[in-house]
Backbone and ligand atoms as CSV (ligand in chain L), in Angstrom:
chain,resi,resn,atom,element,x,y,z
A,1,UNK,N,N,105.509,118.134,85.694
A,1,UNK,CA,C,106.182,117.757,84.456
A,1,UNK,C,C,107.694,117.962,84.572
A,2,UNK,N,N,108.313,118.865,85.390
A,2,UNK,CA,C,109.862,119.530,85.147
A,2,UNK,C,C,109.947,118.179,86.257
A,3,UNK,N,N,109.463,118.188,87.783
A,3,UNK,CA,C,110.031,116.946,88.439
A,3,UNK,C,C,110.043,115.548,87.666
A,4,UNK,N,N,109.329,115.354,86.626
A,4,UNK,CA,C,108.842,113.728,86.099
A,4,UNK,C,C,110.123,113.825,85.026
A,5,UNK,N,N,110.371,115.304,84.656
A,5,UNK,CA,C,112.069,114.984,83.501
A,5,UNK,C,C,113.172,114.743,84.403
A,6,UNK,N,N,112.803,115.609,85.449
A,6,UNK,CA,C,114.340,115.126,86.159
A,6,UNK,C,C,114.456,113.831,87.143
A,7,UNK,N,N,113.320,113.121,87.489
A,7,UNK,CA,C,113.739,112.042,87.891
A,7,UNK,C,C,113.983,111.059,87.102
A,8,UNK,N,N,113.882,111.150,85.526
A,8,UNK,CA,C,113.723,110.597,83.903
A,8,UNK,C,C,114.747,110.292,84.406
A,9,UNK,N,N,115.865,111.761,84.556
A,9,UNK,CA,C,117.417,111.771,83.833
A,9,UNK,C,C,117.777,111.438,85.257
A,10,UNK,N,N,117.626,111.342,86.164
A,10,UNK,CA,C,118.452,110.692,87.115
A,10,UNK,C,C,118.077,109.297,87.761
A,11,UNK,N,N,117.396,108.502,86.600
A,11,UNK,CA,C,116.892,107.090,86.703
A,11,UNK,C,C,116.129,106.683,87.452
A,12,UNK,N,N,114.895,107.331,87.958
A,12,UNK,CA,C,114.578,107.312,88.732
A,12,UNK,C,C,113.084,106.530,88.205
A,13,UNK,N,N,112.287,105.865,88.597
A,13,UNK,CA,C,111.116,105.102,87.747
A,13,UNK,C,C,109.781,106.033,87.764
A,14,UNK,N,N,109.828,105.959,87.216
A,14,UNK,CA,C,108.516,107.358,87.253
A,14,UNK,C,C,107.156,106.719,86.482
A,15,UNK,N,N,106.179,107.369,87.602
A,15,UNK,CA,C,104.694,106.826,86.727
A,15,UNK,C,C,104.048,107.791,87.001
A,16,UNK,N,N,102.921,108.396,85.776
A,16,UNK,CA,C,102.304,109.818,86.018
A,16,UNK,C,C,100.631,109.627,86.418
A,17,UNK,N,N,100.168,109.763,87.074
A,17,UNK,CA,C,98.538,109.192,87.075
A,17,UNK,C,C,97.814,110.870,86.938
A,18,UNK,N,N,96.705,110.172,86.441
A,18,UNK,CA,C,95.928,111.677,86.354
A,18,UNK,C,C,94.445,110.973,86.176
A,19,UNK,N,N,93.425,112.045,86.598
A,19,UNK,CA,C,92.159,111.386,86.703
A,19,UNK,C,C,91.271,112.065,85.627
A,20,UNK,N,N,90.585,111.216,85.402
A,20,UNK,CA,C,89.582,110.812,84.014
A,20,UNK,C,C,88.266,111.517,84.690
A,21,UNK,N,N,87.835,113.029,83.845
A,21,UNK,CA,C,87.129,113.168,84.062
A,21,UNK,C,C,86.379,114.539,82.840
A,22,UNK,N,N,85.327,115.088,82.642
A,22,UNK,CA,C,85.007,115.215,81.693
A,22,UNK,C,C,86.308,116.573,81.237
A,23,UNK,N,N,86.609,117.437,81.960
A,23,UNK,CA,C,87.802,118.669,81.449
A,23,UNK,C,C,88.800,117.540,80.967
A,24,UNK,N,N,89.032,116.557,81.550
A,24,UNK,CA,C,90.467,115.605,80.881
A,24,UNK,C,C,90.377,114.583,79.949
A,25,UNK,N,N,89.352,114.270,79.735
A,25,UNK,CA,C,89.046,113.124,78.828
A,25,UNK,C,C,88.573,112.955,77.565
A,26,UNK,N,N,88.835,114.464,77.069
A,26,UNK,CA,C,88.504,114.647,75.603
A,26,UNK,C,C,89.763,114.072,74.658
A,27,UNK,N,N,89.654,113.414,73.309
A,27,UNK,CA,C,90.606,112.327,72.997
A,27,UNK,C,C,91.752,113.219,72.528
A,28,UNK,N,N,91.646,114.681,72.275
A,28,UNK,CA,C,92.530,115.634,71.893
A,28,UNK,C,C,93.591,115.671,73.197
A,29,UNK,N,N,93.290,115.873,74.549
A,29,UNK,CA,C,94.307,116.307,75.362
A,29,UNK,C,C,94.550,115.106,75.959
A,30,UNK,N,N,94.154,113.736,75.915
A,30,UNK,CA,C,94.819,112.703,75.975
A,30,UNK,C,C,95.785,111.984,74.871
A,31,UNK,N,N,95.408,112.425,74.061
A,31,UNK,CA,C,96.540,112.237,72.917
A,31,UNK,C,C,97.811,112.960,73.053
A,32,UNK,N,N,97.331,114.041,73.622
A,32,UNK,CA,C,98.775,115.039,73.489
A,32,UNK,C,C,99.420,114.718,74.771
A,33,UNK,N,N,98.911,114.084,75.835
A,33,UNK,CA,C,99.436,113.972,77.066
A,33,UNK,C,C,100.175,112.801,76.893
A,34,UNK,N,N,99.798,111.915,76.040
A,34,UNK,CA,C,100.568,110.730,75.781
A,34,UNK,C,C,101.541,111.016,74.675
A,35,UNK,N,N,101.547,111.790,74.154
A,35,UNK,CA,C,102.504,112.273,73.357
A,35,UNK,C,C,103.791,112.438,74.272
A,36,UNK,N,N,103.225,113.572,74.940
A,36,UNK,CA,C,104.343,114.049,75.963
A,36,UNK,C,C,105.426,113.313,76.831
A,37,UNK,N,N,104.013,112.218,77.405
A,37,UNK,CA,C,104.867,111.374,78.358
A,37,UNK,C,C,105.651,110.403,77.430
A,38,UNK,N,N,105.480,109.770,76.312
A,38,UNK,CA,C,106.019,108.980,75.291
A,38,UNK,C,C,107.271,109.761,75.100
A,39,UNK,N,N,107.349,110.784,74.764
A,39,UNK,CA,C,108.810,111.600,74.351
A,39,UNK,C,C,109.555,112.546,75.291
A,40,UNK,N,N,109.079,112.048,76.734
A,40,UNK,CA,C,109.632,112.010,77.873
A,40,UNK,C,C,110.166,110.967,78.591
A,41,UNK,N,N,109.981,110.153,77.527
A,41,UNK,CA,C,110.726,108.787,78.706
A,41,UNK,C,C,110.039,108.597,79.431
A,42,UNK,N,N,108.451,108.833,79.844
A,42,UNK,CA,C,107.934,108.279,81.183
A,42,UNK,C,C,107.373,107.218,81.250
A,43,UNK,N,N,107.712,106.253,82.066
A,43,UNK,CA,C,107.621,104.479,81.790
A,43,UNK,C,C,105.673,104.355,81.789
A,44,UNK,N,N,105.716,105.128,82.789
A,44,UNK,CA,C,103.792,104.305,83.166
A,44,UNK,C,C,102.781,105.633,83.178
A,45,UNK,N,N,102.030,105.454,82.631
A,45,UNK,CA,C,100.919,105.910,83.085
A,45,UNK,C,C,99.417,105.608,83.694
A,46,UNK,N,N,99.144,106.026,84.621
A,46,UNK,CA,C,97.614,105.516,85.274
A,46,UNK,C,C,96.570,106.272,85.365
A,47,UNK,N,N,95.793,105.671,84.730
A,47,UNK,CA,C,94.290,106.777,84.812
A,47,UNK,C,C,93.767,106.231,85.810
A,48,UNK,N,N,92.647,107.127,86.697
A,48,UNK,CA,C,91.937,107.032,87.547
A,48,UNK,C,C,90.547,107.387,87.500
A,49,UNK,N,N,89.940,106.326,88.154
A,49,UNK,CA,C,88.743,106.979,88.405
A,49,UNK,C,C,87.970,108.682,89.002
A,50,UNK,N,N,87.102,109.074,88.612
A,50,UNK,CA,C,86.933,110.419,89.164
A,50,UNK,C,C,86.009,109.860,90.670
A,51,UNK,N,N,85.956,110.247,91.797
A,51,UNK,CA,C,85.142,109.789,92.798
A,51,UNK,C,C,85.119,111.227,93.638
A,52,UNK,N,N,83.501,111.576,93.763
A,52,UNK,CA,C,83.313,112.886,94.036
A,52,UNK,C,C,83.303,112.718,95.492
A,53,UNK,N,N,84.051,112.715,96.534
A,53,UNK,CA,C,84.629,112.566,97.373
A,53,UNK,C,C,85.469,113.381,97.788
A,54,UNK,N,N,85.186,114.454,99.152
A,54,UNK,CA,C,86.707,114.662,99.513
A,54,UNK,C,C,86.390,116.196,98.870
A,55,UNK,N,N,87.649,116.669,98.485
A,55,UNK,CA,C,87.393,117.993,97.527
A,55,UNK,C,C,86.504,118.097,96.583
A,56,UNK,N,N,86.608,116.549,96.081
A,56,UNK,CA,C,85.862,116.343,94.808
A,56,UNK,C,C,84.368,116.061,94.960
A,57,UNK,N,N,83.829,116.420,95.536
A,57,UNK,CA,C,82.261,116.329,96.415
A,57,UNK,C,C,81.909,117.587,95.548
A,58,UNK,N,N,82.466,118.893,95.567
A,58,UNK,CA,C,81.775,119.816,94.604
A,58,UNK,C,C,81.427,119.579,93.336
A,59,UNK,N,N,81.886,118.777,92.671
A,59,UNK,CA,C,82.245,118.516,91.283
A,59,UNK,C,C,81.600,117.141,91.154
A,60,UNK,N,N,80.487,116.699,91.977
A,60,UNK,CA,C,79.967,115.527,91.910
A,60,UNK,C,C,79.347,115.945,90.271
A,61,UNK,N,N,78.730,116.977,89.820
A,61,UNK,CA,C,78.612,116.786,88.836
A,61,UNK,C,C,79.250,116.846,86.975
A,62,UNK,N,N,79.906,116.399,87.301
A,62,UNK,CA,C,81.363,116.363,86.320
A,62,UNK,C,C,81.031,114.799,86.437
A,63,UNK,N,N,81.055,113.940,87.284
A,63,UNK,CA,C,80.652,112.335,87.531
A,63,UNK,C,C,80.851,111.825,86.257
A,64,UNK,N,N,81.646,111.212,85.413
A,64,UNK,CA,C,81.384,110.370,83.822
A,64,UNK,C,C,80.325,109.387,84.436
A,65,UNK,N,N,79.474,109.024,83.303
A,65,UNK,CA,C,78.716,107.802,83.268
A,65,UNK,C,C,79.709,106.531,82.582
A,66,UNK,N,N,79.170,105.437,83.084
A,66,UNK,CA,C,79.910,104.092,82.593
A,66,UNK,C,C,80.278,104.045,81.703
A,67,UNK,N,N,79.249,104.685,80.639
A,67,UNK,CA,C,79.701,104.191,79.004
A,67,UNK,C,C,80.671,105.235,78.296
A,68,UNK,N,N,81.069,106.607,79.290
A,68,UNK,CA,C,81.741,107.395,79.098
A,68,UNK,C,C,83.459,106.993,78.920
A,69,UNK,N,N,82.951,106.039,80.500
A,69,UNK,CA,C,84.267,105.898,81.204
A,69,UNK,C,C,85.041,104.782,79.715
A,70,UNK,N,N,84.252,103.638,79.418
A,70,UNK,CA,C,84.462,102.622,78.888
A,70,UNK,C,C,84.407,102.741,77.021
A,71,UNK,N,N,83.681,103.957,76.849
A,71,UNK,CA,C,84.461,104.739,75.771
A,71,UNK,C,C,85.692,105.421,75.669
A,72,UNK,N,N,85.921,105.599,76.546
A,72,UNK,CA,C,87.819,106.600,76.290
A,72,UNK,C,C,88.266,105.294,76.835
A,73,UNK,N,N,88.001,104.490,77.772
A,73,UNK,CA,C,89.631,103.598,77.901
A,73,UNK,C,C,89.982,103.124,76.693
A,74,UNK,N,N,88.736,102.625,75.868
A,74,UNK,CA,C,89.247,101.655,74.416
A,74,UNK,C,C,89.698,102.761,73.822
A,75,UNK,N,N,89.871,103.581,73.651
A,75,UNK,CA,C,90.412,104.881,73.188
A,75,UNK,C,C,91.850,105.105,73.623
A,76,UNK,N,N,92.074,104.983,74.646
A,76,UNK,CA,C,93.343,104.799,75.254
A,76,UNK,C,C,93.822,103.509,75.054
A,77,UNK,N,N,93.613,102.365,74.996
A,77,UNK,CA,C,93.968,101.438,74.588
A,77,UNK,C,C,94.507,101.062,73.190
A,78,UNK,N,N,93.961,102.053,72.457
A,78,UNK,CA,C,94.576,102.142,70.988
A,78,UNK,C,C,95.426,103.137,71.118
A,79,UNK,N,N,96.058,103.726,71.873
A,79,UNK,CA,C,97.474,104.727,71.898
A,79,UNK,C,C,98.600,103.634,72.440
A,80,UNK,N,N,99.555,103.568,71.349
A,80,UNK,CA,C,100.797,102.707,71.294
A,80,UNK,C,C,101.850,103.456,71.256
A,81,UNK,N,N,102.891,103.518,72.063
A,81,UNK,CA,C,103.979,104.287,71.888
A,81,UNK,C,C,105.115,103.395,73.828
A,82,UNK,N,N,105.717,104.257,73.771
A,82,UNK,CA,C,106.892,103.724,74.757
A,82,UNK,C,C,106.284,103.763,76.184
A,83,UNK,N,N,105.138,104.392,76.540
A,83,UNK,CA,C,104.244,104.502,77.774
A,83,UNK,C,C,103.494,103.619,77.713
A,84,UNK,N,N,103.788,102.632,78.698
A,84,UNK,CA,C,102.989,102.149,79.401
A,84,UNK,C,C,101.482,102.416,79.944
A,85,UNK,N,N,99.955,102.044,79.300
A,85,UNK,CA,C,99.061,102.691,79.793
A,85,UNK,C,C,98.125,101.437,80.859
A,86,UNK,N,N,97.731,102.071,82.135
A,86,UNK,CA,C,97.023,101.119,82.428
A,86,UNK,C,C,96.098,101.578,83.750
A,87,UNK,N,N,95.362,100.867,84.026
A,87,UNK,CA,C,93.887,101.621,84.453
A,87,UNK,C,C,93.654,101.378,86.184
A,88,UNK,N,N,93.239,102.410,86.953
A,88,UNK,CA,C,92.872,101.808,88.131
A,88,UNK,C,C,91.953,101.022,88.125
A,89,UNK,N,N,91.900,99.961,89.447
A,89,UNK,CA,C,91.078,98.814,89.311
A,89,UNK,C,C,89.855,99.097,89.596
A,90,UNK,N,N,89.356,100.320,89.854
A,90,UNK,CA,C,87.875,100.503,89.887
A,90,UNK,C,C,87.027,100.959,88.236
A,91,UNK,N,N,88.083,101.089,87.276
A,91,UNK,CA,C,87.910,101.017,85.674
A,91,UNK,C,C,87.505,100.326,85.474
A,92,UNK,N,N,88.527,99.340,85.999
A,92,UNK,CA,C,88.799,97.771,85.449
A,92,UNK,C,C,87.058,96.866,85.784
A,93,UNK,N,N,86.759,97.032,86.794
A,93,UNK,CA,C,85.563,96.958,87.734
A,93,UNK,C,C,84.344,97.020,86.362
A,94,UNK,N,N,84.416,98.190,86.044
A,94,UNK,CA,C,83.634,98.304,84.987
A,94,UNK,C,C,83.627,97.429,83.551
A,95,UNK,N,N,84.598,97.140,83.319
A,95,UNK,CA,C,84.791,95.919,82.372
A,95,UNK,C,C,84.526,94.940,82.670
A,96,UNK,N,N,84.299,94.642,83.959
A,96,UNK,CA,C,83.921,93.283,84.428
A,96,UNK,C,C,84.850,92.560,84.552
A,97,UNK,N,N,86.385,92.702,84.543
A,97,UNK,CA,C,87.514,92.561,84.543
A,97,UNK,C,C,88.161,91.633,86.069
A,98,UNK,N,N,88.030,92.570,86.894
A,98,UNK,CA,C,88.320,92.362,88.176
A,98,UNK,C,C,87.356,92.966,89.228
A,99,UNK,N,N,87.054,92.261,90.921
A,99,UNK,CA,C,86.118,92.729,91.557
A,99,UNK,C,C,86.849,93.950,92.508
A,100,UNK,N,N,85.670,94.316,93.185
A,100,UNK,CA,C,86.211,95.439,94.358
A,100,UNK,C,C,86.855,94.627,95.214
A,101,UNK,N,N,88.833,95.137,95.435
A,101,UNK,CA,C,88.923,94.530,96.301
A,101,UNK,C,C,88.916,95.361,98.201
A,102,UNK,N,N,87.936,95.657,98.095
A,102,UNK,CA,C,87.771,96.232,100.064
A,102,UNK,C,C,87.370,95.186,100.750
A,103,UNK,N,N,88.325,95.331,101.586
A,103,UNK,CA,C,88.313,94.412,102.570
A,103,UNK,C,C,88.984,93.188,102.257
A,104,UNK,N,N,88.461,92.619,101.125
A,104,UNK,CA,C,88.937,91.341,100.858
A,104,UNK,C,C,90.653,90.956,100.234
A,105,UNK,N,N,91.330,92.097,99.428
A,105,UNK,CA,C,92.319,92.243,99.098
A,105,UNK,C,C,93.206,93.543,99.513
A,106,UNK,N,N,92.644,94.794,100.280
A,106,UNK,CA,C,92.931,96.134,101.069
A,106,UNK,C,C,91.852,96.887,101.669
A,107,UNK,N,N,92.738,97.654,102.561
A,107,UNK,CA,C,91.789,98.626,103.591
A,107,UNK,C,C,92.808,99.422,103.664
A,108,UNK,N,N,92.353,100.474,104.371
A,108,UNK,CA,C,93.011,101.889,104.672
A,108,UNK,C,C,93.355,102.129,105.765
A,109,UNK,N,N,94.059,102.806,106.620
A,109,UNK,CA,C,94.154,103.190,107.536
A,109,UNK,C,C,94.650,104.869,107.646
A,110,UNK,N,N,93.850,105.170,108.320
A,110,UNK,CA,C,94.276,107.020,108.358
A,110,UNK,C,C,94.976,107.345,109.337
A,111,UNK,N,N,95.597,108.742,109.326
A,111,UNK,CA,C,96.282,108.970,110.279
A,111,UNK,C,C,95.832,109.016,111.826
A,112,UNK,N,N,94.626,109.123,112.028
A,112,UNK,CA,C,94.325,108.860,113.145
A,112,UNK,C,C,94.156,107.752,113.719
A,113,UNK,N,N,94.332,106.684,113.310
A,113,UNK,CA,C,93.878,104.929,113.118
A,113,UNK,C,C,93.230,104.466,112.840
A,114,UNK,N,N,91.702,105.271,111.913
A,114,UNK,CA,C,90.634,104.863,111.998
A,114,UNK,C,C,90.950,103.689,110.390
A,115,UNK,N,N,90.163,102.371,110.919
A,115,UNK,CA,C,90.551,101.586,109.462
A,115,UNK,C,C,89.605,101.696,108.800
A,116,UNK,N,N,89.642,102.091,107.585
A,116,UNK,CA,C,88.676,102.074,106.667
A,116,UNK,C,C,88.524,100.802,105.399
A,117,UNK,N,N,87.273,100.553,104.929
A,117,UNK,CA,C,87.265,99.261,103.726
A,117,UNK,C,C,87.683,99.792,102.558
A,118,UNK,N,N,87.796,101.010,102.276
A,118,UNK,CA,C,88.137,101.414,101.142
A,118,UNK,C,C,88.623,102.931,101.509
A,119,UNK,N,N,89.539,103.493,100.369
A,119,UNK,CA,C,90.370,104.256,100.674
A,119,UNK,C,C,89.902,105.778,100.397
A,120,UNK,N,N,88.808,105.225,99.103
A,120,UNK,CA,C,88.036,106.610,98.634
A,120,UNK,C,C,86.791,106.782,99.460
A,121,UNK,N,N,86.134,105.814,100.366
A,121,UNK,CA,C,85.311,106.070,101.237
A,121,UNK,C,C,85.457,107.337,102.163
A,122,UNK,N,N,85.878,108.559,101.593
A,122,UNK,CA,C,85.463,109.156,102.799
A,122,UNK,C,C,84.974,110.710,102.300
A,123,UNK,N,N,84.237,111.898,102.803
A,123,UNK,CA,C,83.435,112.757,102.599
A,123,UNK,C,C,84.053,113.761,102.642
A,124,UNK,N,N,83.726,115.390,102.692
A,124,UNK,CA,C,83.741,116.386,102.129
A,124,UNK,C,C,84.796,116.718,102.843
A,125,UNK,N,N,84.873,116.001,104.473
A,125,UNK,CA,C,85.164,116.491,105.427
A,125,UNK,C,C,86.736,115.515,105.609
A,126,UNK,N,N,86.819,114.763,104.615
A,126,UNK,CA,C,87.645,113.569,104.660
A,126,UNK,C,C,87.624,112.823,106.335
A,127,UNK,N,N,86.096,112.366,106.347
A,127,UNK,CA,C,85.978,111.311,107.782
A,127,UNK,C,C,85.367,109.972,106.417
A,128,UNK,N,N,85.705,108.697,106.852
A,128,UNK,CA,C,85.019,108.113,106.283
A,128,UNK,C,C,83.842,107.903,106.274
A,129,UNK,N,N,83.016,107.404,105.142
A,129,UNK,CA,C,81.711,107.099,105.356
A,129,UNK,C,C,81.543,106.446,106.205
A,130,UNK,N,N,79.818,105.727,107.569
A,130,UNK,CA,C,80.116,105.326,108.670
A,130,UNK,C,C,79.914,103.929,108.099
A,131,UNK,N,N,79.198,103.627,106.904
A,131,UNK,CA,C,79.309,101.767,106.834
A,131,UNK,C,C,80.647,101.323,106.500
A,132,UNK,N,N,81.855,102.084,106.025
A,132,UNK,CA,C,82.771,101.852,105.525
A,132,UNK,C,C,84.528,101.847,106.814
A,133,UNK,N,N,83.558,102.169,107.985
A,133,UNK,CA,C,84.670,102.285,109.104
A,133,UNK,C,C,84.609,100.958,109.764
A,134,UNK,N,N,85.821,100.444,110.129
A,134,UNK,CA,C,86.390,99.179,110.425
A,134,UNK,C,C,86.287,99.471,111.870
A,135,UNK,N,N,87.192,100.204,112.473
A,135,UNK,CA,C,87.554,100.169,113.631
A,135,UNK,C,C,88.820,101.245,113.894
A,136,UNK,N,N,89.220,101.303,115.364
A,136,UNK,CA,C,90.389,102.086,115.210
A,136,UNK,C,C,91.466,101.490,116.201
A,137,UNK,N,N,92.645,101.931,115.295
A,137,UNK,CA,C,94.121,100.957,115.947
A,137,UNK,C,C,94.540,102.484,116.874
A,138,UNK,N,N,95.269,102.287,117.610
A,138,UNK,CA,C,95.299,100.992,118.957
A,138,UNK,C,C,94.737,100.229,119.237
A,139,UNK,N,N,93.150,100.869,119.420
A,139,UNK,CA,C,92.184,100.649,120.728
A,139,UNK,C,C,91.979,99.057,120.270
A,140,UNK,N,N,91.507,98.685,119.145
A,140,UNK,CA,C,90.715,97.841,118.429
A,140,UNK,C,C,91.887,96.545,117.635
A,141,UNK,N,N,91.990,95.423,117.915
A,141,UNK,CA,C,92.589,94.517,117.486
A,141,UNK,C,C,92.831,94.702,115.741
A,142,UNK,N,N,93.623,94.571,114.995
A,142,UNK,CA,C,93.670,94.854,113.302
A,142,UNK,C,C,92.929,93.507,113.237
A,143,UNK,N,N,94.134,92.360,113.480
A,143,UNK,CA,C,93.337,91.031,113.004
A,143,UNK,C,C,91.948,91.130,113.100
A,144,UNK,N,N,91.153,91.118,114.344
A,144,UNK,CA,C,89.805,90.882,114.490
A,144,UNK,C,C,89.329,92.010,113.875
A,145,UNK,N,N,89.574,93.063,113.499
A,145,UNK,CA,C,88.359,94.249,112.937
A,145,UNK,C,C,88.651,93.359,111.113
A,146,UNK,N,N,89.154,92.823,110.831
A,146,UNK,CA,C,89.661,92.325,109.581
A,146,UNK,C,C,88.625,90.810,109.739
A,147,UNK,N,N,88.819,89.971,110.522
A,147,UNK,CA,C,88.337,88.744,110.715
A,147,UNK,C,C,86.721,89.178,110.191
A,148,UNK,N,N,86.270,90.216,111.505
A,148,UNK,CA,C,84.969,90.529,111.862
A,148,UNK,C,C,84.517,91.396,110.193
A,149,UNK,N,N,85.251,91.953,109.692
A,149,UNK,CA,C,84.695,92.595,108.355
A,149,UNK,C,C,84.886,92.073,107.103
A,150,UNK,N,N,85.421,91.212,107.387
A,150,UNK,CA,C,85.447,90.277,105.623
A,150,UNK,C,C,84.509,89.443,105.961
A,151,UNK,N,N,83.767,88.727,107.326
A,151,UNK,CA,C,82.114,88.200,107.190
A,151,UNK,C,C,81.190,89.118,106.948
A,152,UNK,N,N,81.322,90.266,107.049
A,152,UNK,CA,C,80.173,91.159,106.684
A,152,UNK,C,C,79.884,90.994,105.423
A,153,UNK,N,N,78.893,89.937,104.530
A,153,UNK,CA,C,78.117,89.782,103.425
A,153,UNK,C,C,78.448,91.181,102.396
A,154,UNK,N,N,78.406,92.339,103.342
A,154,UNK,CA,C,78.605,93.666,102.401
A,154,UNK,C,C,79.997,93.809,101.769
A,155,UNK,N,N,80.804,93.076,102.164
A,155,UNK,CA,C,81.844,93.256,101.910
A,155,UNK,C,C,82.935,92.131,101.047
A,156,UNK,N,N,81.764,90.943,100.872
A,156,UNK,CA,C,82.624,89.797,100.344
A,156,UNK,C,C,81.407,89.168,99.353
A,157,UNK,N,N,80.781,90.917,99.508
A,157,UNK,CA,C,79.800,90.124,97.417
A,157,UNK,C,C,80.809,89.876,96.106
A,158,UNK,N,N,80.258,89.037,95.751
A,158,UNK,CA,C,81.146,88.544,94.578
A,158,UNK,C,C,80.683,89.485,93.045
A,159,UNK,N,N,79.731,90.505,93.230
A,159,UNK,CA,C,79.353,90.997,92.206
A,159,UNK,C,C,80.221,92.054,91.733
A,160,UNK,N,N,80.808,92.862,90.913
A,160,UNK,CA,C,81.038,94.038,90.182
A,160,UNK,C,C,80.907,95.478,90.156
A,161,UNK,N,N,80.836,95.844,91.369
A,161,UNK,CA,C,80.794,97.145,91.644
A,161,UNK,C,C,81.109,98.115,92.373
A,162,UNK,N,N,81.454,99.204,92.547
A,162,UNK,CA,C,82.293,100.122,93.142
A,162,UNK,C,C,81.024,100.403,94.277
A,163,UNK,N,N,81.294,100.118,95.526
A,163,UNK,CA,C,80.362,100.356,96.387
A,163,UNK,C,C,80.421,101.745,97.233
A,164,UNK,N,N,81.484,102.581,97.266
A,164,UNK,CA,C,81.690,103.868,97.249
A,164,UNK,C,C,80.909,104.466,96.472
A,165,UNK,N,N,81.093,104.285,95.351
A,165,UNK,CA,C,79.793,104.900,94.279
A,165,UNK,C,C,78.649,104.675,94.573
A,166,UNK,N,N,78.279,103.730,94.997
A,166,UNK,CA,C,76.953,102.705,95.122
A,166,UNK,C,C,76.628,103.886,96.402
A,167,UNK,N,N,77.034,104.225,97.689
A,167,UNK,CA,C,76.841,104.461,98.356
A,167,UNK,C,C,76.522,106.001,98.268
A,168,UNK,N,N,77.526,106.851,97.494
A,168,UNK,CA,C,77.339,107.984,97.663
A,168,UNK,C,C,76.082,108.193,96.556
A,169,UNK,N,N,75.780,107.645,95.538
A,169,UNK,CA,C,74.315,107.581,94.605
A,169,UNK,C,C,73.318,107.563,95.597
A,170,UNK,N,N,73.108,106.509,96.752
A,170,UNK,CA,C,72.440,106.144,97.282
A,170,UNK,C,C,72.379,107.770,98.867
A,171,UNK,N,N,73.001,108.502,99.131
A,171,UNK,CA,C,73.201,109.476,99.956
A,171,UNK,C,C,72.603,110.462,99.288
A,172,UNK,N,N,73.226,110.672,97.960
A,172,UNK,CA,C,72.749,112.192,96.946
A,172,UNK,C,C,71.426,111.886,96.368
A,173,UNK,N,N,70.516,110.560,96.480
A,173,UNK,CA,C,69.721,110.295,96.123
A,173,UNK,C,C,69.368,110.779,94.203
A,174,UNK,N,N,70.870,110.467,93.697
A,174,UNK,CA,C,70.653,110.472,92.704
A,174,UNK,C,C,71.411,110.017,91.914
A,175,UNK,N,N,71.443,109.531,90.475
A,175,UNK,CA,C,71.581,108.528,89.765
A,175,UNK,C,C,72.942,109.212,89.331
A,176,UNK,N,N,74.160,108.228,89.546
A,176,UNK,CA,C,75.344,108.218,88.914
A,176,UNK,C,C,75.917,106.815,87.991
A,177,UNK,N,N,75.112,107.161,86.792
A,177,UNK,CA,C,75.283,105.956,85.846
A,177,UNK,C,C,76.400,105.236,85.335
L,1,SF4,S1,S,84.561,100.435,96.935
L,1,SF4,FE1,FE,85.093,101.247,94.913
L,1,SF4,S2,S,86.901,102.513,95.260
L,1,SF4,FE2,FE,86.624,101.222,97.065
L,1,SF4,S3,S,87.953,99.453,96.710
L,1,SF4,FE3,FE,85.882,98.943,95.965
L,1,SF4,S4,S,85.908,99.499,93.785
L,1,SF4,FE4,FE,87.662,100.505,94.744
């Protein structure tokens, strides 16, 4: 918050993201957070999806369900003030809005080169999941690991859904609605 005032006052464009999840998404401390950023001058704000991934693998059960998620955005959507509010595209996903774009519109690449289809694809251990690994640069051409993975059917369904999620439901063998 003290860095997001001072890059305010030294013009600097500032956008605050924070992730949507059940400790943050009660309509009391999103109100007041938009309060804040509104009478801070802060141009944007972005909510995010929660994806139990990564650190967040402990806390798989905190997980919002769909109708959770798609209850507070319209909730957030009725907060009007000088902030800018607007949603990551795996929200959006849920509205039926826009599709997953992995592979087909971005991929990842980690510091080691390994390319990944998606960016939240990866585990406790932060390796990616193994259906979700492309290939790795040097060794491995970009173009062709790109050519060769946007024909993969898995990756250029036209349907609506966060397949990270899809996948890790399908690992924990249990239902993340
Ligand atoms: S798999 Fe999920 S998180 Fe990854 S790009 Fe698609 S919608 Fe986003």
């Amino acid at each position: 918050m003290v860095a997001m005032k001072k890059c305010v006052a030294a013009g600097i464009k500032v956008r605050a993201a924070t992730v949507l999840y059940p400790a943050t998404m009660t309509k009391k401390n999103l109100k007041s957070v938009y309060r804040w950023l509104c009478e801070n001058g802060i141009p944007e704000w972005e909510l995010l999806r929660f994806y139990p991934v990564g650190r967040g693998i402990k806390l798989t059960k905190f997980t919002p369900s769909n109708s959770e998620y798609l209850k507070i955005m319209k909730f957030l959507r009725g907060l009007h003030g000088f902030t800018r509010i607007f949603f990551q595209h795996s929200l959006k996903i849920l509205e039926g809005t826009i599709k997953c774009p992995a592979v087909v519109e971005s991929i990842g690449i980690l510091p080691n080169g390994i390319v990944i289809a998606c960016a939240w694809a990866i585990d406790d251990n932060c390796r990616p999941y193994p259906s979700f690994r492309l290939g790795k640069l040097p060794v491995d051409d970009l173009d062709e690991v790109l050519e060769k993975a946007i024909k993969i059917s898995e990756f250029c369904t036209k349907t609506n859904f966060c397949r990270t999620i899809a996948y890790i439901q399908k690992g924990n063998k249990r239902e993340v609605k």
